[in-house]
C-alpha positions in Angstrom: 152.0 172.4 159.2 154.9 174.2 160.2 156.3 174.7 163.8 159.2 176.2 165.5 159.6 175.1 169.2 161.7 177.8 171.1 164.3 178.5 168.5 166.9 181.0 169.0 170.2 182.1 166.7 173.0 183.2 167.4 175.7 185.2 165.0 179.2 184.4 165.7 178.8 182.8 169.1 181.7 183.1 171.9 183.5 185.9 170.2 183.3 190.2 170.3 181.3 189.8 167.0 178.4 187.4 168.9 174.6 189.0 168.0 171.9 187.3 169.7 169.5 187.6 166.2 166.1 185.5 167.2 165.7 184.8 170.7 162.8 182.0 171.8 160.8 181.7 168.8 157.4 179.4 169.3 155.3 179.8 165.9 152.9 177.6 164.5 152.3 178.4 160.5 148.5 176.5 160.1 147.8 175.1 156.0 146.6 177.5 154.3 148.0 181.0 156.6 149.1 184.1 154.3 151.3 185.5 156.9 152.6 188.6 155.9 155.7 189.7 158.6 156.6 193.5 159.4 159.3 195.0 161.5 162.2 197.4 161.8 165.9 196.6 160.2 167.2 194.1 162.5 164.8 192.8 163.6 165.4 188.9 162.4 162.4 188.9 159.9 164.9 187.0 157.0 166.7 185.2 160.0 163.5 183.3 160.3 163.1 182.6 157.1 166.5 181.1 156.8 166.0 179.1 159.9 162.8 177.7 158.0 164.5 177.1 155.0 167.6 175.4 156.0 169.7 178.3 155.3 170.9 178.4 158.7 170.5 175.6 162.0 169.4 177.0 165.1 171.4 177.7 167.8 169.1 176.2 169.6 165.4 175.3 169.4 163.3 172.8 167.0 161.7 173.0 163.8 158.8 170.5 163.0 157.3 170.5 159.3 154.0 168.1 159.7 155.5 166.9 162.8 158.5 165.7 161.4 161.7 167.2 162.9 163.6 168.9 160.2 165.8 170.7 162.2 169.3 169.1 161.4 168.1 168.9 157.1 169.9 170.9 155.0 168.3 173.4 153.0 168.6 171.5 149.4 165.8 169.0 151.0 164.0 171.5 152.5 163.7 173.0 148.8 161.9 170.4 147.5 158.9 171.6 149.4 159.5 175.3 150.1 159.7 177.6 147.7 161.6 181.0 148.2 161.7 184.1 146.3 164.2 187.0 147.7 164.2 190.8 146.9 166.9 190.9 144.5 165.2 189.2 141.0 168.2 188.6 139.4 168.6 185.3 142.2 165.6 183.3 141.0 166.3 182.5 137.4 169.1 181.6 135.6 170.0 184.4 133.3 172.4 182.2 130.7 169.7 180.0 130.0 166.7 180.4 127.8 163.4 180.9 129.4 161.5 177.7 128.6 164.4 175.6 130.3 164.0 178.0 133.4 160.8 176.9 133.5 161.3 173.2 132.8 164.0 172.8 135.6 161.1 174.2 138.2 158.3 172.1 137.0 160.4 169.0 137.9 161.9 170.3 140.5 164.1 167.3 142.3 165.0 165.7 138.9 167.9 165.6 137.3 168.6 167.3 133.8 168.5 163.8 132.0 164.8 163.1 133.0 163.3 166.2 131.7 161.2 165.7 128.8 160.4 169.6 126.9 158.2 168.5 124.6 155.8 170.1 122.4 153.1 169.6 124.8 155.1 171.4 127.3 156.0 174.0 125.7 152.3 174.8 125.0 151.3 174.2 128.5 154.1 176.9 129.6 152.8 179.2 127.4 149.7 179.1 128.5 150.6 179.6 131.9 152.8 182.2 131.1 149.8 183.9 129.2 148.4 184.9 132.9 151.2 187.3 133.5 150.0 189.4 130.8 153.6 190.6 129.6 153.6 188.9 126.3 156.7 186.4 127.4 155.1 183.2 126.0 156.5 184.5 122.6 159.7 184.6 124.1 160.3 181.3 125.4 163.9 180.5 123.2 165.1 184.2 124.9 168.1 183.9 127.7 166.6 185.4 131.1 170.1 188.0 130.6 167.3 190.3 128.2 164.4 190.1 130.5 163.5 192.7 132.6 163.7 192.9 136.9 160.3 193.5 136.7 159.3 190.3 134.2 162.1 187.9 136.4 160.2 188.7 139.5 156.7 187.8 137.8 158.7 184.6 136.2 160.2 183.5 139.3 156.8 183.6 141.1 155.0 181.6 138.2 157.5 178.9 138.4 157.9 178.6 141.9 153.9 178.1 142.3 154.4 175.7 139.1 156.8 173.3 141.1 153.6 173.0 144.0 156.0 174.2 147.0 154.2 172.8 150.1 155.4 176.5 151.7 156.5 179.6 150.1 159.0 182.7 151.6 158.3 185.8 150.2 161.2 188.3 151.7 160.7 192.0 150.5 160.0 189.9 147.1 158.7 193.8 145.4 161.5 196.1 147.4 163.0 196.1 144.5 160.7 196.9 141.5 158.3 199.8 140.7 155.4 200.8 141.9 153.5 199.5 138.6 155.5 195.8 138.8 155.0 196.1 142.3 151.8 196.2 141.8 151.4 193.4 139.7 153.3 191.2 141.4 151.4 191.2 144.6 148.1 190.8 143.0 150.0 188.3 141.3 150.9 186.9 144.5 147.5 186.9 146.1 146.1 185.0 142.8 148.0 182.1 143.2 147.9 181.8 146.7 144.3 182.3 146.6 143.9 179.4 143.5 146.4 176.7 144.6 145.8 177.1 148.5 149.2 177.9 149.4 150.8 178.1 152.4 152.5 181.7 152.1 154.6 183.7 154.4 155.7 187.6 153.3 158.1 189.9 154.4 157.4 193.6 153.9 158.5 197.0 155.3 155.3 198.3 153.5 152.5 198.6 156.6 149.8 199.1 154.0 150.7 195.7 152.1 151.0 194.1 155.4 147.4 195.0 156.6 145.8 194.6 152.8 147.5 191.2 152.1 147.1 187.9 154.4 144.7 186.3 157.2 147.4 186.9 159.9 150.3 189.3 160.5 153.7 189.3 162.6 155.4 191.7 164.2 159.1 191.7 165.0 161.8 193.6 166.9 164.6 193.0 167.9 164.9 188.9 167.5 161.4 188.5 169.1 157.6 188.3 167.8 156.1 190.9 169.6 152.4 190.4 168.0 150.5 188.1 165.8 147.1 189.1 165.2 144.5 187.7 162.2 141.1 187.2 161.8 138.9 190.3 162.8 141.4 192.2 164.7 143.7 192.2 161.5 141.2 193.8 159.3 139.7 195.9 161.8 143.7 197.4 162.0 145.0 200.6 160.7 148.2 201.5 159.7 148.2 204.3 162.2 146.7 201.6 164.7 149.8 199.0 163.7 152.7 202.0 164.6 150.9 202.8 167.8 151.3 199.1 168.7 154.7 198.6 167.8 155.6 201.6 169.8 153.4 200.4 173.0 154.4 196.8 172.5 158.3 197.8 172.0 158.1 200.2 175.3 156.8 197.2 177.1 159.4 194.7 176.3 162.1 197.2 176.6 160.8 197.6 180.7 160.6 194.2 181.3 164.3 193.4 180.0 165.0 196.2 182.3 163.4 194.3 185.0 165.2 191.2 184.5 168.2 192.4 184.3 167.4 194.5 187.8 166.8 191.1 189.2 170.1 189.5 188.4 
């Protein structure tokens, strides 16, 4: 589905201020992966993500998306079939505007506010969906998103990203922010409506328990690189204390054989 051929970013190339922030990236994301991502502060977990969103262009590398080269696309076209949801829950709705034209401007995502049609019939089909977050908002579709809580944005933003059919969806530390109770939630959340619509899902988490629990494959970073990528068997065979003894093995390794290069130069 998705692949990044040898990609590697640069900050503020050239200059004192240059930080090399992913360095040779080759990752294939298969249909139907819950990858959930792990590694220290740093280590260019949401650099990736806006490399595959169209945040940010490469430095260098390519990106294909069913092997169409996206690289050069800029992330508003991108959008249309990747859905993103960041840790901060105030950045996924619009808080000035009611919650039933939240949700209308998702469902048709692409469209222009002209051709939206909110209907009676659509207003019942949102509540309905909005019925499965158990939180009692389908009886407060005319409220402005300004009165809602972080905890009930989050959940919102989630419904009506999986609502718009998003071909991939970024989850970066998408619970960091919440309590443990909507934290909760909103992974099991998560994992429903991955699990129902067969999304294509990739997670960012500093949490090493969500990381093993969650997914059929996990990433490790450090330092700009992916140092592991394990699924299947070995995955759930892992434990956490397992997953720090091989960061610290794996991080000891590539820290000698940068020493080695650079011995040979």
């Amino acid at each position: 589905m998705i692949e990044l051929k040898d990609i590697t970013h640069v900050f503020n190339p050239n200059s004192v201020d240059e930080r090399l922030a992913l360095r040779h990236i080759n990752l294939k994301v298969n249909e139907g992966d819950f990858i959930t991502i792990i590694g220290s502060n740093g280590a260019g977990k949401t650099t990736l993500f806006n490399i595959i969103a169209g945040t940010y262009t490469p430095t260098s590398g390519k990106i294909f998306i069913n092997g169409i080269d996206v690289t050069n696309d800029p992330e508003y076209k991108r959008a249309r079939y990747i859905g993103r949801i960041f840790q901060n829950p105030l950045l996924g709705t619009a808080s000035n505007m009611s919650l039933e034209d939240n949700m209308m401007i998702c469902y048709r995502k692409g469209f222009k506010w002209p051709v939206v049609n909110l209907n009676r019939n659509m207003r019942e089909f949102f509540k309905k969906e909005l019925t499965r977050l158990q939180m009692g908002l389908e009886h407060r579709m005319k409220d402005n998103l300004a009165l809602f809580s972080g905890g009930q944005r989050q959940a919102l933003t989630l419904l009506m990203m999986v609502l718009s059919r998003p071909a991939l969806i970024l989850l970066d530390e998408h619970t960091a922010a919440l309590d443990p109770k909507n934290a909760a939630k909103i992974l099991e959340l998560t994992r429903e409506f991955i699990e129902e619509y067969h999304l294509t899902a990739m997670m960012i988490t500093h949490n090493m328990s969500y990381a093993l629990e969650y997914g059929n494959r996990l990433l490790m970073m450090d330092e700009g690189e992916i140092i592991l990528d394990i699924s299947g068997e070995e995955k759930k065979k892992l434990t956490v204390e397992g997953l720090i003894e091989r960061f610290h093995t794996l991080r000891h390794k590539q820290y000698e054989d940068d020493r080695s290069l650079l011995s040979e130069k």
